[in-house]
N, C-alpha and C positions, 0 to 999 in steps of 0.2 A: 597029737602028742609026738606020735615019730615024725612028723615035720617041724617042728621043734626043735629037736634034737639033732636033726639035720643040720638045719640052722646054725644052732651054736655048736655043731663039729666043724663047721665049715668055719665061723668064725674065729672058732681056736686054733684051726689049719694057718689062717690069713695071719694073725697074732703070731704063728707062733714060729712062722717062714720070714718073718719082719725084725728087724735093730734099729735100733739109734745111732746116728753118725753124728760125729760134731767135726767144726772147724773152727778156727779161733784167725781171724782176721786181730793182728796183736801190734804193738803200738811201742816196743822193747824201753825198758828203760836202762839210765845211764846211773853209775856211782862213782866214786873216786878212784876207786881202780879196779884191774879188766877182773878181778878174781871175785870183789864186790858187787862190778856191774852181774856176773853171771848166778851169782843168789840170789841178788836182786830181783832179776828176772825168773828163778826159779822158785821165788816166793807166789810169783802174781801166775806163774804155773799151777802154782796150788789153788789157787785163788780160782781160776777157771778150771782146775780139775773138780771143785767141790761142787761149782755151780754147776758144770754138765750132770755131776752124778746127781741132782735134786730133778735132772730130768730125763733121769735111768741111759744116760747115755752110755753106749756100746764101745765104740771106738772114738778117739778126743785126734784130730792133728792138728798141732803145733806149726809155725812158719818155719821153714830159713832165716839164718840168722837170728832167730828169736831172743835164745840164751844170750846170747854176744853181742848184738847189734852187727852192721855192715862194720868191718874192721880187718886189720891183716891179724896173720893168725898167732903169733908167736907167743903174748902175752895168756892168748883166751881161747887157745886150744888146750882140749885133755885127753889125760891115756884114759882107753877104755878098759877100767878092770874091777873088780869091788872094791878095792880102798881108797877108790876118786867118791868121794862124798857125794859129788852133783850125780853120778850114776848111782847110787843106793839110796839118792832121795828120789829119785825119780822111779828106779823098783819100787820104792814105799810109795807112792802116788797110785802108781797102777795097783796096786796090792789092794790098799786101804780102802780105792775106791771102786775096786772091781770091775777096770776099763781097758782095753786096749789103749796104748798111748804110743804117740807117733811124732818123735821128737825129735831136731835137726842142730847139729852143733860141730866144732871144728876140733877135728881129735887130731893129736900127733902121734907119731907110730917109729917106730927103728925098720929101717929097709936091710936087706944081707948085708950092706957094708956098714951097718950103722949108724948111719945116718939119719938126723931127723925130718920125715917126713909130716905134711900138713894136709889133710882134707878137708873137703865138704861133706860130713855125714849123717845120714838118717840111723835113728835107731827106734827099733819097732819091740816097747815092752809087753809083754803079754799080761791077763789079770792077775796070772801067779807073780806078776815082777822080774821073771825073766827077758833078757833078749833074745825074741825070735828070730832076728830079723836085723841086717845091718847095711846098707846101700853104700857107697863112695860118688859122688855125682862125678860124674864122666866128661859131659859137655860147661867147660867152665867159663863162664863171661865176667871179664875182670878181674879177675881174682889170680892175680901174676905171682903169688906167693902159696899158693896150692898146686897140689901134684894131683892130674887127674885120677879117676878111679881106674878098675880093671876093666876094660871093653867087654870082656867077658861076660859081665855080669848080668845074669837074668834074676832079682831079687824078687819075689815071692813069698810070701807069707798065707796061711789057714785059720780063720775063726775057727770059733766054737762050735758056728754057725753053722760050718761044709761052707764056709765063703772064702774064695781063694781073691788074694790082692796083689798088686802088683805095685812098685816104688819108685820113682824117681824122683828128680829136682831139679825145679827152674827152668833154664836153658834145654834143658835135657827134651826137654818136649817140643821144641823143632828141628830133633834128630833121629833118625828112622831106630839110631841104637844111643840109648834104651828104649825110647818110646813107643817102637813098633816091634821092638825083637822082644820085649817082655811080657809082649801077648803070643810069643810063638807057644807060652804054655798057655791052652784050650780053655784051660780051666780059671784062667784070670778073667773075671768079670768085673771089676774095680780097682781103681788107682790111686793111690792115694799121692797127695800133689804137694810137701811145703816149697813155697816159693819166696824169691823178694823180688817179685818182678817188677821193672819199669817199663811204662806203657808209652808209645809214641802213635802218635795217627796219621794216617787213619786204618793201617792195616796190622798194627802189635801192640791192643790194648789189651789189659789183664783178663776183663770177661769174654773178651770173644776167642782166644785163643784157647783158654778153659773149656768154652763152650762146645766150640769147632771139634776140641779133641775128644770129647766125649762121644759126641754125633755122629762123628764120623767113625769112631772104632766102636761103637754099639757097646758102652762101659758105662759104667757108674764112674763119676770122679768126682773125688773129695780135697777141693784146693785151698790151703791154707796159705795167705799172704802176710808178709810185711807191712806195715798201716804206717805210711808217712808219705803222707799225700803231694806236699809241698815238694816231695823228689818221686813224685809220677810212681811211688808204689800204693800199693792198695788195689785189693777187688779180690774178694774171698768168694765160695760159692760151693754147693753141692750138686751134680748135677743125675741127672737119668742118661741112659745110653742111648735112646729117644731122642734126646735132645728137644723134648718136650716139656717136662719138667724141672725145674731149678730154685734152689733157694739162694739168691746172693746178697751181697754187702760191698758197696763201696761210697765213702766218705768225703769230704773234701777238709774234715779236720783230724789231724791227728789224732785216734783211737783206738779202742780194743772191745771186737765182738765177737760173742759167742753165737754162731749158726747151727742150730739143729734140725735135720729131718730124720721122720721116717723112709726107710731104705726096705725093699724088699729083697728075701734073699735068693736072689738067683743066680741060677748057676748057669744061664747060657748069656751070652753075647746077645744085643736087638740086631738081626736082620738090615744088613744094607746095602744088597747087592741088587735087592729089585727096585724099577724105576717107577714110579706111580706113573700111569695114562691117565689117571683122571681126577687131577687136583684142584680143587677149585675153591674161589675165594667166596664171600659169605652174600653176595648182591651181583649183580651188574653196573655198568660204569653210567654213574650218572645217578644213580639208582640214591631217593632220600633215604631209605631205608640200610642202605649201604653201613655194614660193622667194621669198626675199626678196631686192630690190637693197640692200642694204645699203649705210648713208653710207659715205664712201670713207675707207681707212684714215688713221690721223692717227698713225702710227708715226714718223712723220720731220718732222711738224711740230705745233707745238700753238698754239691761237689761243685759249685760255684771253686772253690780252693784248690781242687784236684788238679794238679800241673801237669801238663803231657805237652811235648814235643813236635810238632809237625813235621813229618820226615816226608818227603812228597814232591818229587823230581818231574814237577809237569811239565816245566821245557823241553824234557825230553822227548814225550810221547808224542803219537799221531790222534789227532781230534777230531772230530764232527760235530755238530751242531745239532742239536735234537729239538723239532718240532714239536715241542708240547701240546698245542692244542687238535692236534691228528687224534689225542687222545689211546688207538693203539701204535706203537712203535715195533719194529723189528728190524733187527738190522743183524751183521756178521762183520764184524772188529778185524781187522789183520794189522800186523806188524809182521814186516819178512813174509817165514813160512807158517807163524803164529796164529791163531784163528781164535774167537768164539764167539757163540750169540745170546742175547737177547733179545725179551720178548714183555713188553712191558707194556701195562696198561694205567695209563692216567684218570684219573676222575676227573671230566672236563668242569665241572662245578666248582671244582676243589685246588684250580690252580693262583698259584701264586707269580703275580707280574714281577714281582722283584725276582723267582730264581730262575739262572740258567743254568743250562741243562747241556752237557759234552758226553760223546761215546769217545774212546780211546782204545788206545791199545799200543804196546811195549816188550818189545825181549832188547834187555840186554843191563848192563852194572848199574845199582842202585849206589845208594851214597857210601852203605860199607862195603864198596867192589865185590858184589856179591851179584853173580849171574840171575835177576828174576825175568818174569814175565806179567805182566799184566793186561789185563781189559778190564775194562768199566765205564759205567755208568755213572756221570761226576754234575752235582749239582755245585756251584760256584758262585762266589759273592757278586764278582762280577762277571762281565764274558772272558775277560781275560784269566788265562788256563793258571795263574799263577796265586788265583785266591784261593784258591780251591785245597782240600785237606785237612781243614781245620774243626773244632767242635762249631758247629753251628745251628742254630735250630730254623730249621725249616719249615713252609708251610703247604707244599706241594702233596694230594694224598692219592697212593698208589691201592688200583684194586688187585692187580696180580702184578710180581715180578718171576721172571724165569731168568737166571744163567746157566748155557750148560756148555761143555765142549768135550769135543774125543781128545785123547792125548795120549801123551806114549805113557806105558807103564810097564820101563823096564825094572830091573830090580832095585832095590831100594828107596824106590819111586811113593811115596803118598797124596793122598790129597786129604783135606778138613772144608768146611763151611768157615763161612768168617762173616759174622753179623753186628751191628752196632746201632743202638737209637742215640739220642741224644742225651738223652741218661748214664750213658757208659754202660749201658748194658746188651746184651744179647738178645736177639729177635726169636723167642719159643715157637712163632706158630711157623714155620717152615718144614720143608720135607725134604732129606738129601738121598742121594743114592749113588752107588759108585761102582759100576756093575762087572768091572773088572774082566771085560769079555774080550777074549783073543790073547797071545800071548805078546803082543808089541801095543798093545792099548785098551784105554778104559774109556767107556763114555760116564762122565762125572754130571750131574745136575744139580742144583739148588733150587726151590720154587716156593713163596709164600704160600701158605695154604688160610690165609686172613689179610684183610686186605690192611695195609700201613700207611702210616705216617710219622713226622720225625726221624725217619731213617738216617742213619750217617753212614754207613756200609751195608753192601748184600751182595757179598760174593765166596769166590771160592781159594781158597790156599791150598799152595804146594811146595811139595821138597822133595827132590833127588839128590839121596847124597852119595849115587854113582857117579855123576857129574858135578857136583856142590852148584846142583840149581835151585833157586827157588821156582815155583811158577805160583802167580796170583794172579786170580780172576775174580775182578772186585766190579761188585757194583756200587760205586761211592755216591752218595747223595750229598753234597755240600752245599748250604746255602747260605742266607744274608744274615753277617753279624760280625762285628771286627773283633775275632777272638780267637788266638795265635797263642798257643800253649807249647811249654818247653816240657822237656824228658830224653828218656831213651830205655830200653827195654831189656830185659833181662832174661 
């Protein structure tokens, strides 16, 4: 009997440390005019606040742009205050349905001179129907008729839970501020993400950047996207700060999904400054009995339609040729004073005569004169360095891949994971670690911990924005299939 009751204390502990998170991958609609389109869309907000709540969802987020669609702001921005209708339907949303609710719209405002000012804003309701909670996105791409937020901003909001979260948008997450100063508070273990992002490849698709940032900062992230595939947006997802676990969605038709997981509620950060010694894949090379993570099924969605962009400057880089049937590889990439290695293991049974196979390496301006760095790993349609980048499904199967490099880390310095199969999704079984040791450098690693195939990325991203650098250290896998997708990213 008292083991028993053990039992279900323990039980009710798990229950009762745990919520529901939702995101809404959403698909905005249009009306005859901007004050139309934005009920419009605040109807089918109803519409998926009811369904989260038939599955006790906790906290609901809404995309960027949702209420408005992509648009400038003058018509279908609003002041924030209780006699704006669209703010007191949406307290009544949270109210009726007893949800946190996490909504993004373009508000106008009077600056001291009085002047009309435009943003990009989050506002975060609580179940009473209050705003907890209010962001301005900071980092703005595109959007030449908004006035950025206050740099200042560390936005933060508390469940009911003891669950402390943290806010930003879009852009905002390939910049150290917000994205890394709003975990200067200890107590943010979750982020909550609406986006309209555009994805380009092979290194700024929607789910790996999501992914990456979760991984790497040891957070929960709750990413809600814009769904219009046909302009390279789409790819919603919940993640673990593990970088283990995820629920995501993405489409190739124009739509609107509701994602729900269970979330545990914790209050620390995962661990990622220790490096694993001893990570290893599920067989040996060669091996019949050899496990594959396989891309994740595309039984209920198909992204044949999904448009993305090929951004991918291979004439620039230094190449090498990579001996596939050596089976293991190792090598150290330089460009300049740039370095990093890999450490890669082929399944000699498992190769494919059609793909070849280039190590690389790159410091210096990308195509938006932006200072990166790369190394990789690049499977290509042909040998020439110029097919290469694109979605492609490959048939080359990897037992273990490692990238890892030392680098400087001075301040405002990050690095993330950046993974991708040919699904557009993000690679689960890996292990990163970022050990942050000495005060002028980090030794960063990446390593499968299952062995893969279809891989289209496996490497590492970076940003310094004491110098406005990127560094990316990709292992790209591209191979045979004439399929050149437009976009650009957000």
């Amino acid at each position: 009997m008292t083991k028993c009751c053990a039992i279900l204390l323990l039980l009710f502990l798990i229950v009762a440390s745990a919520y529901k998170a939702g995101v809404i991958e959403y698909n905005p609609r249009t009306s005859d005019t901007a004050r139309n389109t934005i009920l419009k869309n605040l109807e089918e907000f109803r519409y998926y606040a009811d369904k989260a709540r038939t599955q006790a969802v906790d906290i609901l987020v809404f995309p960027e742009y949702g209420l408005t669609t992509l648009v400038d702001p003058e018509d279908y921005a609003l002041e924030i205050h209780d006699d704006e209708k669209v703010i007191t339907e949406l307290s009544t949303i949270a109210t009726e349905r007893q949800m946190y609710l996490v909504v993004n719209l373009l508000e106008k405002a009077k600056d001291d001179s009085n002047d009309t000012k435009y943003y990009n804003t989050n506002l975060v309701f609580a179940r009473n129907g209050t705003i907890i909670a209010k962001y301005r996105k900071i980092n703005l791409f595109n959007e030449p008729k908004l006035t950025p937020g206050d740099e200042d901003q560390r936005v933060t909001f508390q469940s009911d839970s003891g669950v402390t979260f943290g806010i930003f948008t879009g852009f905002d997450i390939l910049f150290e501020n917000p994205s890394r100063t709003v975990l200067h508070n200890s107590n943010v273990t979750v982020v909550v993400f609406p986006t309209a992002w555009n994805s380009s490849m092979p290194f700024f698709t929607s789910l790996s950047i999501q992914h990456g940032y979760a991984s790497a900062n040891g957070v929960n992230l709750f990413a809600a996207n814009y769904g219009k595939p046909k302009n390279a947006h789409g790819g919603s997802g919940i993640y673990s700060g593990d970088g283990t676990k995820m629920n995501v969605y993405i489409d190739g038709s124009p739509s609107s999904k509701l994602i729900v997981s269970n979330v545990a509620a914790r209050r620390h950060r995962m661990e990622k400054t220790v490096c694993s010694t001893n990570v290893s894949s599920s067989s040996g090379v060669g091996s019949s009995k050899t496990k594959y993570a396989l891309p994740g099924s595309l039984s209920t969605t198909n992204i044949t339609n999904y448009v993305t962009k090929k951004d991918f400057d291979a004439w620039k880089y230094t190449l090498q040729s990579v001996p596939l049937d050596q089976g293991d590889f190792s090598t150290t990439v330089c460009h300049n004073q740039f370095c990093c290695t890999f450490n890669i293991t082929v399944e000699k049974n498992h190769i494919s005569s059609r793909d070849n196979f280039k190590v690389m390496a790159f410091d210096g301006q990308n195509s938006y004169n932006v200072h990166i760095c790369v190394c990789s790993l690049l499977a290509c349609e042909f040998d020439e360095a110029y097919s290469c980048g694109a979605r492609i499904n490959t048939t080359t199967k990897f037992t273990k891949i490692t990238v890892n490099a030392h680098l400087q880390k001075e301040e405002g310095t990050f690095y993330m994971p950046l993974t991708l199969n040919y699904n557009l999704k993000p690679i689960m079984q890996t292990s990163y670690c970022d050990t942050n040791n000495g005060t002028n450098g980090t030794f960063v690693q990446l390593t499968t911990t299952a062995a893969q195939e279809n891989i289209l990325v496996f490497g590492l991203l970076g940003r310094s924005s004491a110098r406005n650098l990127y560094a990316v250290f990709i292992l790209v896998i591209l191979g045979v299939a004439n399929c050149f997708i437009r976009g650009h990213y957000k």
